[in-house]
C-alpha positions as CSV (number, residue, x, y, z in Angstrom):
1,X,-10.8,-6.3,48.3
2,X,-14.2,-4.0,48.2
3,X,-15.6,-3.5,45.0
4,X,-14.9,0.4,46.2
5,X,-11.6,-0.1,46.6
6,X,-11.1,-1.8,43.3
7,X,-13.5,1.3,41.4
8,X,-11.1,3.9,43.5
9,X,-7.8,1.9,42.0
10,X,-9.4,2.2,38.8
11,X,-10.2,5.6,38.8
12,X,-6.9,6.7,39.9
13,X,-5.1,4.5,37.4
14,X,-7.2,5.9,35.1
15,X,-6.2,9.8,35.9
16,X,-2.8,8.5,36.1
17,X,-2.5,7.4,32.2
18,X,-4.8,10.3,31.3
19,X,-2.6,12.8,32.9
20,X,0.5,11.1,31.2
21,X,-1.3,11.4,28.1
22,X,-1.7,14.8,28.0
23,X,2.0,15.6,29.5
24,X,2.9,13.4,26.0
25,X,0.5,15.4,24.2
26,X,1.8,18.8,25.3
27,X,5.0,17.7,24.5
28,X,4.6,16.8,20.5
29,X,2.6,20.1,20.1
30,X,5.4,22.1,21.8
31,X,8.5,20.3,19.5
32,X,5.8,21.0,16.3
33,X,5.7,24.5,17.2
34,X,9.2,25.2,17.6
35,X,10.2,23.3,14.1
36,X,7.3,25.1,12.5
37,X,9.2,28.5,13.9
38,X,12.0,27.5,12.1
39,X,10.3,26.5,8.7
40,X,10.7,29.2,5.9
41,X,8.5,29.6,2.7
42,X,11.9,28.7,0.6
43,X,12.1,25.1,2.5
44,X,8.9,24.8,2.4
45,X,8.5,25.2,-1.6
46,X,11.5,22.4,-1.6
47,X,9.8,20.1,0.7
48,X,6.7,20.6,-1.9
49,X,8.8,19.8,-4.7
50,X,10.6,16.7,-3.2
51,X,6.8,15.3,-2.5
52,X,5.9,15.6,-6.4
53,X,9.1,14.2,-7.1
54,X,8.6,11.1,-4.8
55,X,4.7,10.9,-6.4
56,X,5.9,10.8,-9.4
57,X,8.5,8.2,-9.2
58,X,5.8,5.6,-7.7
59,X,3.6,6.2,-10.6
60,X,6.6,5.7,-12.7
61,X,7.4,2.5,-10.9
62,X,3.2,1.6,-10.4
63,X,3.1,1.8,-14.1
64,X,5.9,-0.4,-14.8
65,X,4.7,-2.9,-12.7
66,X,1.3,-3.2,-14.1
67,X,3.1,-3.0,-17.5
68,X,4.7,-6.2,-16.5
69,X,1.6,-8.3,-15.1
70,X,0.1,-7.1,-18.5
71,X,3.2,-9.0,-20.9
72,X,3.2,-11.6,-18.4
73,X,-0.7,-12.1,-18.7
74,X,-0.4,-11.8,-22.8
75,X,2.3,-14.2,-22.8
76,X,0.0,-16.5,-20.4
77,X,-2.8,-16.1,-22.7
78,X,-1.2,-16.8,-25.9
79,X,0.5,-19.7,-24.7
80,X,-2.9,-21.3,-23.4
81,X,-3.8,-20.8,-26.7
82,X,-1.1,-22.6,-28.7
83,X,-1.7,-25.2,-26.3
84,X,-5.5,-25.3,-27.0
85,X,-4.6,-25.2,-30.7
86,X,-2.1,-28.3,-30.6
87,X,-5.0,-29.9,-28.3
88,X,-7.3,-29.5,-31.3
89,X,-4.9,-30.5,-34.2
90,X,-4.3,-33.5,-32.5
91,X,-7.8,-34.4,-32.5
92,X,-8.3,-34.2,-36.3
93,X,-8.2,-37.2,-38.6
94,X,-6.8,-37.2,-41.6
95,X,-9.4,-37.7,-44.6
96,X,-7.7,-39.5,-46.9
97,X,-9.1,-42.6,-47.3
98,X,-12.9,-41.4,-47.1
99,X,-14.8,-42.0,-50.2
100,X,-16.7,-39.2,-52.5
């Protein structure tokens, strides 16, 4: 096999896939157009309308969440600190038997 004959494969396979591309690509832009022919302003005002809807449901649900990891980092906190507490109570002696 020539290295000509390998550069002409090449190049043919190469034409091949771009020409296949651009059959695809004539394709998608043709079936866009025609849905676009049969979109009115009325279902377009409702696809609008569905979008905020969906936007605001995440940032309903995004602020729960971080809601959550917030109590759950409180909680974490303040029982890290009962547990440094205790840790420091134990290490106190009683004074009783020192002398004034």
């Amino acid at each position: 096999m020539t290295p000509e004959f390998f550069g002409l494969c090449a190049a043919i396979l190469t034409a091949f896939f771009a020409v296949a591309l651009l059959v695809r690509a004539i394709a998608r832009v043709t079936k866009l157009e025609r849905q676009l022919a049969n979109l009115d302003w009325s279902s377009l005002s409702e696809l609008v309308m569905d979008v905020e809807t969906l936007k605001r449901q995440a940032m309903k649900t995004r602020n729960i969440t971080n809601g959550l990891k917030r109590t759950q980092q409180k909680e974490d906190l303040e029982a890290k600190l009962q547990e440094v507490q205790l840790q420091r109570q134990a290490n106190v002696m009683p004074m009783g038997n020192v002398e004034r």
